[in-house]
C-alpha positions as CSV (number, residue, x, y, z in Angstrom):
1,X,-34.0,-44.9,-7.0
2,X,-32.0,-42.3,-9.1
3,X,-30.0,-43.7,-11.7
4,X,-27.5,-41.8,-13.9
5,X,-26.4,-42.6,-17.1
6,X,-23.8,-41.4,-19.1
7,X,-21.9,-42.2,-22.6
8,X,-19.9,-41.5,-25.1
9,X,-20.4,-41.7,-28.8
10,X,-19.4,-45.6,-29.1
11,X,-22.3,-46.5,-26.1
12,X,-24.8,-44.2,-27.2
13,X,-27.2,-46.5,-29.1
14,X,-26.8,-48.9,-25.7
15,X,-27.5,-46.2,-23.4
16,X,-30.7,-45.2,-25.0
17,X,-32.0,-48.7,-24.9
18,X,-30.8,-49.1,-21.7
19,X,-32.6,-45.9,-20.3
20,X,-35.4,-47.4,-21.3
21,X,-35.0,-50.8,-19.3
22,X,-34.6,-48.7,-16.6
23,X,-37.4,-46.1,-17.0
24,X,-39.7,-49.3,-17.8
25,X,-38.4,-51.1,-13.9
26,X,-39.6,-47.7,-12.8
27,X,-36.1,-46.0,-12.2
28,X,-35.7,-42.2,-12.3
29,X,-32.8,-42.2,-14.7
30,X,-31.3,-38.9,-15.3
31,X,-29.3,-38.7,-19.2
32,X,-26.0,-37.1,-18.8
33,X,-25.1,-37.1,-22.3
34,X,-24.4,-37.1,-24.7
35,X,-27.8,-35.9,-26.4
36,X,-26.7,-37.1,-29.9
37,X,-24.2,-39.0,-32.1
38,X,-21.1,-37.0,-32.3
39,X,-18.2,-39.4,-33.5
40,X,-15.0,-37.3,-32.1
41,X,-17.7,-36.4,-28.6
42,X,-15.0,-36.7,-25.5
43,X,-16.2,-38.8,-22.7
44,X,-14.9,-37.3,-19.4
45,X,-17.1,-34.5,-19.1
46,X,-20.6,-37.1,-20.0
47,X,-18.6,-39.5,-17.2
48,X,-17.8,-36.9,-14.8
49,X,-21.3,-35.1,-14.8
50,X,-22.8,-39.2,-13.8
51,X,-20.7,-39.1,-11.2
52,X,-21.0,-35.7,-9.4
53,X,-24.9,-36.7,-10.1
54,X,-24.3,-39.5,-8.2
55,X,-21.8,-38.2,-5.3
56,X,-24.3,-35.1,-4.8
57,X,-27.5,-37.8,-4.7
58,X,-25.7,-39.5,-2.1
59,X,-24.7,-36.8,0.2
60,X,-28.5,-35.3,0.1
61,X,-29.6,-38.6,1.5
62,X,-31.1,-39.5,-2.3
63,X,-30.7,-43.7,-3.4
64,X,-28.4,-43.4,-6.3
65,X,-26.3,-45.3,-8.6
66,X,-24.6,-44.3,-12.4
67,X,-24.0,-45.8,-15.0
68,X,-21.3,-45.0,-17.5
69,X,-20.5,-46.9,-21.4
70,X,-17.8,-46.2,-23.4
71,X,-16.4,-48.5,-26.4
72,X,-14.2,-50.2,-23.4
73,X,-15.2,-48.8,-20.5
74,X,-11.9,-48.2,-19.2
75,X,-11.7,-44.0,-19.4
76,X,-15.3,-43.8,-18.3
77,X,-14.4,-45.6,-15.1
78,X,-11.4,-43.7,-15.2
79,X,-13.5,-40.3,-15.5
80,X,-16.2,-41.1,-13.1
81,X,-13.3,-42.2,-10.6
82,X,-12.2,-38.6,-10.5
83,X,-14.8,-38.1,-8.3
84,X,-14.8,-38.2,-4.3
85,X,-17.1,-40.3,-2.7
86,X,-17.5,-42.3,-6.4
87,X,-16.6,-46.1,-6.5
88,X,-17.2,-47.4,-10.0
89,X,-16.2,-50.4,-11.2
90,X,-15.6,-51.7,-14.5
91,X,-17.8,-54.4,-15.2
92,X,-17.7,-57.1,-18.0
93,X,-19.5,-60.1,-16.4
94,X,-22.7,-61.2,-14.1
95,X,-20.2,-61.5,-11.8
96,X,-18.2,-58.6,-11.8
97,X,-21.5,-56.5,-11.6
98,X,-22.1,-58.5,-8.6
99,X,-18.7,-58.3,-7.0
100,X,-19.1,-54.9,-7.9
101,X,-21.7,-54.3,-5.0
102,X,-21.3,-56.7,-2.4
103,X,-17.2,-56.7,-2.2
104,X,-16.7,-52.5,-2.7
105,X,-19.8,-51.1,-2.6
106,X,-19.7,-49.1,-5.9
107,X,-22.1,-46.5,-7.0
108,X,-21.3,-46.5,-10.7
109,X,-20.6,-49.0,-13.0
110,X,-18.3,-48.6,-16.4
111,X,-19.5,-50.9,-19.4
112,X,-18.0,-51.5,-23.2
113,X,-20.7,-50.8,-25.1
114,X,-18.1,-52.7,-28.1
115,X,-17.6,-56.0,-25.7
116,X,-21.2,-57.2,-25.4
117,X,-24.6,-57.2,-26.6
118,X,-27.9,-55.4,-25.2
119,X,-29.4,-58.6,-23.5
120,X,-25.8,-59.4,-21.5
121,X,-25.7,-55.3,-20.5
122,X,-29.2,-55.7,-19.2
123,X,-28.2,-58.7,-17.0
124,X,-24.9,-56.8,-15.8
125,X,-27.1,-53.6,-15.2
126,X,-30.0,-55.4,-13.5
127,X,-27.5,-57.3,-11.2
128,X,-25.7,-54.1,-10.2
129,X,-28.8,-52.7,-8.9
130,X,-30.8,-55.6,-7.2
131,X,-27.5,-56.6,-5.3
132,X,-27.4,-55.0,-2.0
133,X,-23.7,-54.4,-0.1
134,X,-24.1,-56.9,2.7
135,X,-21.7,-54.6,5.1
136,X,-19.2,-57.0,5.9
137,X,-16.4,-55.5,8.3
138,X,-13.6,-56.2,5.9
139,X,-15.3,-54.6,2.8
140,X,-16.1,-51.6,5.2
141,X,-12.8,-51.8,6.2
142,X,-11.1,-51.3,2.9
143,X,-13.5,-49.4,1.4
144,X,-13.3,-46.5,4.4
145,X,-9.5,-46.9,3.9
146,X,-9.9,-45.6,0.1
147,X,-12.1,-42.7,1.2
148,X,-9.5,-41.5,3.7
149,X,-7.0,-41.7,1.0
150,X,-9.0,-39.9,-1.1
151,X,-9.5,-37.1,1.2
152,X,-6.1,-36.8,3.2
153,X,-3.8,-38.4,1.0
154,X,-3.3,-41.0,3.6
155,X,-4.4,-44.4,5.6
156,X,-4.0,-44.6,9.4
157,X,-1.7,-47.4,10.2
158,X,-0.9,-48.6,6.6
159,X,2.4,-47.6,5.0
160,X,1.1,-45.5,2.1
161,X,4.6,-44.2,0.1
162,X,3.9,-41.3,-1.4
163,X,7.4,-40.8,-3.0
């Protein structure tokens, strides 16, 4: 499996170490940046890059997932967001990484590098990855109702007021 990783300045010491976990489960991880500690470094374009990585991965038939740190994690979920097909999910607990997968099938996850320490990102990371989305019709459901949003501004049958 691909992974990609992406950061911004606050989450760059965590994504190098975390890299490393990854590399050492025997991951393909692919570093989106940054490449160095740049205090005023923006995060969308790191965030973004993740997700196209992951979104283009996906539509070649490639298994895939992204993760993205920030000091919160709320713009790089934001960022990574901006992309069709993505689903990432903010993350701050073993269950929320869990959730993450089985409930919406997300393909990139958005940690605070400033809200918790290495070992606790390595258990959320870890879970993200060895939980598998168990299908179930109502997460399918919902989750195809957000991707025909996404692409036609719409959802058959659901009032969707786009005032």
């Amino acid at each position: 499996m691909r992974i990609h990783v992406a950061t911004d300045h606050a989450g760059l010491e965590f994504s190098q170490q975390l890299q490393q976990h990854l590399r050492d489960r025997g991951f393909e991880v692919i570093d989106h940046g940054p490449a160095e500690y740049d205090a005023l470094d923006d995060y969308p374009s790191f965030c973004i890059n993740a997700a196209l990585g992951v979104a283009r991965d996906e539509r070649d038939g490639v298994e895939a997932l992204g993760v993205v740190f920030g000091g919160s994690g709320n713009g790089e979920q934001m960022a990574a967001n901006k992309v069709a097909g993505v689903r990432a999910a903010l993350v701050w607990s073993e269950s929320t990484a869990t959730l993450a997968r089985e409930h919406n099938n997300a393909n990139v996850i958005s940690i605070g590098a400033r809200q918790h320490d290495v070992a606790d990102v390595v258990k959320f990371i870890d879970l993200f990855i060895d939980t598998p989305f168990p299908g179930d019709e109502r997460h399918v459901r919902r989750i195809a109702q957000l991707a025909e949003f996404e692409q036609t501004g719409d959802i058959a049958g659901k009032q969707v007021d786009a005032r």
